[in-house]
DRENLUM-887314 format. One record per residue (C-alpha): residue in one letter; x, y, z. Coordinates in steps of 0.001 Angstrom, whole numbers, padded with zeros to 6 digits, always signed. Each point is the difference from the previous one (the first is absolute). Layout:
<atoms>
AXYZ
...
</atoms>
This chain:
<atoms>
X-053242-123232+028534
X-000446+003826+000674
X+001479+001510+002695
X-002158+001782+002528
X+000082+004125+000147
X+000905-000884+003669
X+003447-001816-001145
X+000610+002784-002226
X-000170+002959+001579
X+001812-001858+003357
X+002982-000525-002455
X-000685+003357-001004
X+001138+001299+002968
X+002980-002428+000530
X+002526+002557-001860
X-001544+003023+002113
X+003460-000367+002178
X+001991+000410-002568
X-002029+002134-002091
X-000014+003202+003564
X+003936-001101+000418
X+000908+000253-003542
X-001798+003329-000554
X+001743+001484+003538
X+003829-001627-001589
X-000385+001823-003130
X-001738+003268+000513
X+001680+000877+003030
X+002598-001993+000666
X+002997+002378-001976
X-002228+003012+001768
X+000193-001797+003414
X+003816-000729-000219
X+001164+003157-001164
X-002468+002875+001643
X-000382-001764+002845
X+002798-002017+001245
X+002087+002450-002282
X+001857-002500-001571
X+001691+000921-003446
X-001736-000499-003496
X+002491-002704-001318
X+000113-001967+003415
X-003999+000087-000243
X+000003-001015-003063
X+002398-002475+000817
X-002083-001748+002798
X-003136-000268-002496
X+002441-001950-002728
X+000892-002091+002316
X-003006-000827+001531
X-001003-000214-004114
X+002553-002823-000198
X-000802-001714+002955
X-003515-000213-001720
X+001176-001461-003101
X+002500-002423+001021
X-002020-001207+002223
X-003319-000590-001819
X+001043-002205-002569
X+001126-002521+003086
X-003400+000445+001972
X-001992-000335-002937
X+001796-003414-001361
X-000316-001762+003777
X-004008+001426-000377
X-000340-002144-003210
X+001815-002829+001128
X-000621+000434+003893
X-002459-002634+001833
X-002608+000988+002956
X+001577+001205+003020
X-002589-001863+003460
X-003158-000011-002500
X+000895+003693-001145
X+000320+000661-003919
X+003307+000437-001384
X-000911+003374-001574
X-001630+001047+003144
X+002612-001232+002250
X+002539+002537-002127
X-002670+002852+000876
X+000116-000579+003532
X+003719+000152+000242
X+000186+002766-002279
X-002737+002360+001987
X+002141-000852+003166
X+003171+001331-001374
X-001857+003256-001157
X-002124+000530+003185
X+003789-000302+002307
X+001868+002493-002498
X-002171+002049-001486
X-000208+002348+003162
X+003935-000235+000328
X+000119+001887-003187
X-002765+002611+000592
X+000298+000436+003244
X+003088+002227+001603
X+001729-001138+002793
X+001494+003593+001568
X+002154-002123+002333
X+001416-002819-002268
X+000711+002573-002215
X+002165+002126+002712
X+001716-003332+001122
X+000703-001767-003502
X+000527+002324-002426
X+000988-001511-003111
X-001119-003526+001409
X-003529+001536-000056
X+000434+000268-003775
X+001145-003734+000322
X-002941-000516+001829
X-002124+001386-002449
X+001484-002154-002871
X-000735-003160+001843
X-003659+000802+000590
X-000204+000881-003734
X+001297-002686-001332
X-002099-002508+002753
X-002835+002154-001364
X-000096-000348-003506
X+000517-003522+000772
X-003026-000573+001438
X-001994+002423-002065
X+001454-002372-002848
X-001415-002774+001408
X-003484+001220+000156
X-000012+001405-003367
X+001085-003497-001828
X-001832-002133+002533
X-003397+002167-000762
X+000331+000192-003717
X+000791-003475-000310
X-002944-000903+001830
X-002366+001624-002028
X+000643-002439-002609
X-000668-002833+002182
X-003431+000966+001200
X-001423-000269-003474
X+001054-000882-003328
X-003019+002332-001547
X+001895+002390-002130
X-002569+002959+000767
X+000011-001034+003618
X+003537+000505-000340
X-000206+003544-000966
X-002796+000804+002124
X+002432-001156+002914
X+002886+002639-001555
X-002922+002510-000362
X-000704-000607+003891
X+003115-000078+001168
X+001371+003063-002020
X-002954+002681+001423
X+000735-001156+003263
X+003775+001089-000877
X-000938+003461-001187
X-002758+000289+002938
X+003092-000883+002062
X+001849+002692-001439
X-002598+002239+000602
X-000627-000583+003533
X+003730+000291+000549
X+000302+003418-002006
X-003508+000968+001741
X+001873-000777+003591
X+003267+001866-000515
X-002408+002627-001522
X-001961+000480+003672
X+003048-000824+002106
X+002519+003016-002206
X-002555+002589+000252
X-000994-000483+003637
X+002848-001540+002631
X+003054+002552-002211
X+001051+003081+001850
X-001404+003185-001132
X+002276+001845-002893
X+001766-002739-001114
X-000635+000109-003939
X+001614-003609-000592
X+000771-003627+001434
X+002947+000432+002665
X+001350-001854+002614
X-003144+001449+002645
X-001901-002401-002116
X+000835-003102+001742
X-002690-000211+002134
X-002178-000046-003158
X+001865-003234-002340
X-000857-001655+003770
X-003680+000622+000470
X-000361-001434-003917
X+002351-002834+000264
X-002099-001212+002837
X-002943+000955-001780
X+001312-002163-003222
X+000857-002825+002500
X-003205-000618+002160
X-001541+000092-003452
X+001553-002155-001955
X+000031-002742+002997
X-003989+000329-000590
X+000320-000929-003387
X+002275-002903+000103
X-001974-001267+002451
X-003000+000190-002104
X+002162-001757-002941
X+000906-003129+002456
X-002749-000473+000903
X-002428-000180-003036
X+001872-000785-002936
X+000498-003525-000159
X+002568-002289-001829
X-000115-002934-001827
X+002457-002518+001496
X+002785-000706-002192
X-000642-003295-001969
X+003334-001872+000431
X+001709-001209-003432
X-000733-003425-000937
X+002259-002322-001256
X+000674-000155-003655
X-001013-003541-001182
X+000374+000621-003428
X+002289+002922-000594
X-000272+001961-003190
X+002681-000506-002544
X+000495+001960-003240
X-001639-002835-002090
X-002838+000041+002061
X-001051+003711+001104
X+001556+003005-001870
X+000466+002970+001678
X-003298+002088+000791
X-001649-002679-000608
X-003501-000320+002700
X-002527-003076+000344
X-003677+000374+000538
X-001860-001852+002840
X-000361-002681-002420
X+003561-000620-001523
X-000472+001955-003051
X+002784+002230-000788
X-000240+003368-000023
X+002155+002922-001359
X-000170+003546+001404
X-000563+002726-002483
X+000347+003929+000115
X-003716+000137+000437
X-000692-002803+002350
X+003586-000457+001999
X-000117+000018+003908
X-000893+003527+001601
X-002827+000302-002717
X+001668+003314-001473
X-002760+002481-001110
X-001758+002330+002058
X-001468-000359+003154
X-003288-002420+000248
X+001553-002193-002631
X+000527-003519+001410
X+002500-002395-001728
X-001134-003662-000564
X+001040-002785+002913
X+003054-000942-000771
X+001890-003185+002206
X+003610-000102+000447
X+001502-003743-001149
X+000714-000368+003966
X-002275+002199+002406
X+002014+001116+002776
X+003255+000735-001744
X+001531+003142-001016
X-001347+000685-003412
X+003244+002408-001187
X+003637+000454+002007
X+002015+002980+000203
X+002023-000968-002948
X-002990+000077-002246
X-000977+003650+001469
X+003410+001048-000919
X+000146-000736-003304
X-003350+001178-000743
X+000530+003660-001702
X-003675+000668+001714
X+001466+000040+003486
X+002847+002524-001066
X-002418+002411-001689
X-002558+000046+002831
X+002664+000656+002672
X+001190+002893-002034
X-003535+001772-000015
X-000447-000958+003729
X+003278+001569+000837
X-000799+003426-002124
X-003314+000212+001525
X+001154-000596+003322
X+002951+002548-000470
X-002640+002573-000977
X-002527-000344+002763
X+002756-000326+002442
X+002518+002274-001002
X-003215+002888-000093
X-001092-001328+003314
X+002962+000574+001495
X+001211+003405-001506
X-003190+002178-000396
X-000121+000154+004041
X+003919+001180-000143
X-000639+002533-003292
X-002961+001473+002350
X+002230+000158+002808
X+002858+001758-002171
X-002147+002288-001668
X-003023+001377+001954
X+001325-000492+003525
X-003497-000637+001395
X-000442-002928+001833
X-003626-000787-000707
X+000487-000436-003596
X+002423-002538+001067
X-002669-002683+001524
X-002529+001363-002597
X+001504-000782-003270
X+000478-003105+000954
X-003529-000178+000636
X-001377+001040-003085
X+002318-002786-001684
X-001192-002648+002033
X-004095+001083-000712
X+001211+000640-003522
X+001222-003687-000004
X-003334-001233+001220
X-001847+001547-002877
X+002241-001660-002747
X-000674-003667+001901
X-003598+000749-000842
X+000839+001747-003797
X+001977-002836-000404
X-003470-002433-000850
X-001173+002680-002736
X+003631+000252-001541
X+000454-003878-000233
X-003403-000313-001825
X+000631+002328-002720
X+003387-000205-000705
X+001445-002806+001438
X+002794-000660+002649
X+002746+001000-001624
X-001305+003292-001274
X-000983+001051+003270
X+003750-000431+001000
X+000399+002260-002918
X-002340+002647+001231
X+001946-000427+003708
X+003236+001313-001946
X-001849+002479-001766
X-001199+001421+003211
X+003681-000268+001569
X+001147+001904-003069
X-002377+002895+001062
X+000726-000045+003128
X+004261+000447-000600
X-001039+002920-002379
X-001467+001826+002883
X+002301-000705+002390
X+002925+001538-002394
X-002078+003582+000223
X+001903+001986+003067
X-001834+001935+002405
X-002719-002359+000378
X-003059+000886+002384
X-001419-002554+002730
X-003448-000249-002267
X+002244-001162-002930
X+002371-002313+002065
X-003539-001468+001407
X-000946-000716-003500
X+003399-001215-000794
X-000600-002455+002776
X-002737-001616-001338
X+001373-000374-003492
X+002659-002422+001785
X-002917-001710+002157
X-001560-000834-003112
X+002912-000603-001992
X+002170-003011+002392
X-003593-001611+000917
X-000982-000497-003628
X+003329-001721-001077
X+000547-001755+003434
X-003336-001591+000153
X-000366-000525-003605
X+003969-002136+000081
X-001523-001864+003311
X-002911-001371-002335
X+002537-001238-002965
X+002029-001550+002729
X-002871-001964+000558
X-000486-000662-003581
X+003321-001102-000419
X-000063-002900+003437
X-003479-001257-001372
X+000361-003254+001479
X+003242-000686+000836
X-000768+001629+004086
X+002445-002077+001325
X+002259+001678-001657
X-001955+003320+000869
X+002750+001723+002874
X+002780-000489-002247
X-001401+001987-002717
X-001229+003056+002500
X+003861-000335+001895
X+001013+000526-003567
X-001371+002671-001350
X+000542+001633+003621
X+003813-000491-000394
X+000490+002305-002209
X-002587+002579+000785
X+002043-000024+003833
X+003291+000608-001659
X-000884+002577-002359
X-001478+001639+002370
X+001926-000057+002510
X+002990+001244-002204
X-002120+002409-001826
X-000604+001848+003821
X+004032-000154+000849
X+000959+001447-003394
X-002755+002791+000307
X+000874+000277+003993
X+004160+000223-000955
X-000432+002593-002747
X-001766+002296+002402
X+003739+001182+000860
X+000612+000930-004007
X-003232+001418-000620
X-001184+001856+003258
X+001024+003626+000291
X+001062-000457+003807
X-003158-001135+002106
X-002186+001302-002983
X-001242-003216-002112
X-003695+001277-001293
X+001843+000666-003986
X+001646-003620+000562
X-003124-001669+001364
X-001997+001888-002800
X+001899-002004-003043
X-000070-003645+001997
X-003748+000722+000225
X+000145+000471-003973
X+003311-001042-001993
X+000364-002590+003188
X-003389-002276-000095
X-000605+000959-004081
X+002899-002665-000105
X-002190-003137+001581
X-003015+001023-001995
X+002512-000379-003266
X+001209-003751+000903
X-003735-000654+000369
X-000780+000857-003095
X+002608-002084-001202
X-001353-003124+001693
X-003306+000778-001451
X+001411-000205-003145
X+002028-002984+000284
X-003254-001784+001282
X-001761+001055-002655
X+002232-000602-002435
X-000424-004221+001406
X-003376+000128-000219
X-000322+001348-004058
X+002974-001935-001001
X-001692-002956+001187
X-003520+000504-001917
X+001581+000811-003052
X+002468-002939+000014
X-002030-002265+000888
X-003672+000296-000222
X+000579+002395-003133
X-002671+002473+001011
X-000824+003035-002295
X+000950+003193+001523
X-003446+000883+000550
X-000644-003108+001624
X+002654+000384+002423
X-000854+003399+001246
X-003580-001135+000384
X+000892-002531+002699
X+003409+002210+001442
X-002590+000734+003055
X-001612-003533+000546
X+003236-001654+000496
X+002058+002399+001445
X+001813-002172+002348
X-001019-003427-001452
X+004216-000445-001189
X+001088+000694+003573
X-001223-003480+001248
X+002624-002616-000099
X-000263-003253-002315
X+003574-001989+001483
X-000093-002704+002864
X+003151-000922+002313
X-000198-003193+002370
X+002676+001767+002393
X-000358+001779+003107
X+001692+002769-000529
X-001479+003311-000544
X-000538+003324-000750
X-002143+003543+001667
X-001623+002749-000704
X-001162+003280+001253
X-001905+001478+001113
X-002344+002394+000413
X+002075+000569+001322
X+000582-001464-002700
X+001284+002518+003478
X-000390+002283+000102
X+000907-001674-000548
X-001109-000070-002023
X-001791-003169-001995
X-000629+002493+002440
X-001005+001303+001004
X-001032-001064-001195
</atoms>
């Protein structure tokens, strides 16, 4: 049954939270902690690793009690996890942004203790959310276009998050600073208050909204096993119909449908409805998993790491304080656009070519920002080539995430946690080892010539592995039509775009109840985030 525009666009919004906290933490968190609190690079950078490790420890262990978790008083167990994730963002989320002038006199390096705590809590909760919400969307509908339409949804409000967030700090920088000041400094508390409180009272809308319209299917409890499957009786992957005949999953018709969006995969029964169709152990010894993670974690390390350093290369190189809140900006709008490209891109070549065109764009974008001496209409356009750029392979990996759970949602957080793992560790590692070599490759307090090769040599590095993981998952998907279906060539190029994805879905049952997660969007930002 389809699911009303109502439902959809009140999930929509459920990420919204996350989505205005997530774009505060990384385009001005490393700008708040060091111009403003005047903290130095590598502790900065220190706090957002750890905070980053929080994250990914901690997802994989929300995401597996989601799957297996049970209603809490009549509440969902993936909306349950939102609720107590959105609390633990809306109590430390100001602690971060938000100065304290007099715990700051009085504690001194127990402020910075302080600070870790809320962090950590933090990214704990926004954790929560992200898994809890992703997961989700697989449980309102098992349409596969439905499915993306939901990612579609839920990824423009992300970038319109991003925008309204850049669009805020853009109003509050250029009128509450004190005249003269050409940069972000310590005067600019009163400013990361007004849109932390802004972010806040806004996001409380929104999750509001999600509660209260987006329903949940109760969780059907598992039934007993009267006659358990045994090697001599069910192989594994093997599916019956409604009416006992067996049923094999293919490439073509295998849970998640593959293909592009609007195709719909044929009804397919699990042997015992209710049960977890795959466990983690199947997940991790699928080579799928491993080469989907690795393009999730390059594409987040591009839109993140360019998210978080184009502010600080405006900052270091044309000392004007406007350009700080507006680049941002024009990456977020920039963003929006390529959400809407994205449609076009995916109808004429395919999903995995318009990750390809996403690197392409990154690989413009790093050859600009190696050119010294750049001007604020150039830096603008640089901008948007990373806007386009992460939202093109972010959203694009969400959608073969998808692809790859197909039917197996119960399994759906452990998948999202997973691919989030390592996106939360590489980044978070990526931003210390840039942050720490500040001190070999800073002349003094001058950092625009270092900043100017992370913004080129640095993020040219991510866009690399993902071309690697494009290969390796292309390499699967030939290898397989050539070995066995024996295609011509010809034959095989013809259909490269109407089954781009139709190999991620997953063909291998497990009876246990043990699992595995995957990002987000988040993939987050995350991502899938993101994603």
């Amino acid at each position: 049954m389809a699911i009303s525009n109502t439902v959809k666009y009140a999930y929509g919004v459920g990420h919204v939270f996350n989505d205005l906290c997530a774009s505060m933490w990384f385009t001005y968190l490393l700008v708040y902690l060091h111009y403003v609190l005047q903290l130095g690079r590598t502790l900065s950078g220190f706090l957002l690793m750890m905070g980053q490790l929080a994250d990914a420890v901690a997802t994989p262990v929300i995401g597996l009690q989601s799957d297996r978790g049970t209603e809490i008083c009549g509440y969902g167990r993936r909306k349950s996890w939102h609720a107590v994730g959105s609390l633990c963002v809306l109590v430390t989320f100001p602690i971060i942004f938000i100065v304290c002038d007099e715990c700051f006199q009085a504690m001194n390096s127990g402020y910075i203790l302080l600070l870790l705590v809320a962090v950590c809590v933090f990214q704990f909760g926004w954790g929560a959310v992200q898994v809890s919400h992703m997961a989700l969307s697989l449980d309102l509908t098992e349409r596969e276009s439905e499915r993306e339409e939901l990612n579609l949804i839920r990824y423009i409000f992300c970038v319109s998050s991003e925008v309204t967030v850049s669009f805020v700090a853009c109003v509050t920088f250029m009128t509450l600073g004190t005249p003269g000041d050409t940069t972000i400094n310590p005067g600019d508390s009163y400013s990361f208050e007004v849109i932390t409180l802004t972010i806040v009272a806004m996001g409380v809308i929104f999750s509001g909204l999600f509660h209260a319209l987006t329903p949940e299917r109760p969780t059907p409890p598992a039934p007993p096993s009267l006659h358990p499957a045994t090697p001599s009786t069910r192989r594994r992957g093997e599916y019956h119909r409604v009416d006992g005949s067996p049923r094999y999953p293919s490439a073509s018709t295998s849970q998640g449908g593959g293909g592009l969006a609007g195709d719909e995969a044929p009804s397919v029964t699990p042997a015992f409805p209710g049960r977890p169709q795959r466990c983690w152990r199947d997940w991790l010894r699928d080579a799928r998993f491993y080469e989907l993670s690795l393009l999730y974690t390059a594409s987040r390390l591009i839109g993140n790491l360019a998210t978080i350093y184009t502010p600080i290369y405006v900052a270091e190189t044309l000392h004007d304080r406007k350009m700080i809140a507006l680049v941002p900006l024009i990456m977020s709008l920039s963003g929006v656009g390529a959400s809407f490209l994205l449609r076009a891109l995916k109808r004429h070549i395919g999903k995995k070519g318009s990750v390809a065109v996403g690197v392409v764009v990154g690989a413009g974008a790093c050859a600009v920002a190696a050119l010294p001496g750049l001007s604020p209409w150039v830096m603008l356009g640089l901008a948007s080539l990373w806007g386009v750029s992460g939202s093109l392979m972010v959203l694009v990996t969400l959608y073969m995430a998808s692809n790859l759970i197909g039917q197996h949602t119960d399994s759906a957080a452990f998948i999202y946690c997973g691919m989030g793992f390592a996106d939360k560790i590489t980044n978070g590692f990526a931003v210390l080892l840039i942050q720490g070599l500040t001190r070999v490759g800073c002349y003094g307090d001058d950092c625009s010539e270092y900043y100017r090769w992370v913004m080129s040599v640095g993020l040219l590095l991510p866009l690399l592995l993902a071309v690697i993981a494009l290969a390796l998952l292309n390499k699967d998907r030939l290898s397989r039509h050539l070995q066995h279906h024996r295609t011509p060539l010809l034959v095989v190029r013809h259909h490269m775009h109407e089954d781009d994805d139709a190999l991620l879905s997953s063909t291998s049952s497990c009876s246990s109840d043990g699992m595995l997660l995957t990002p987000g969007i988040t993939l987050g930002y995350g991502t899938i985030t993101k994603v």
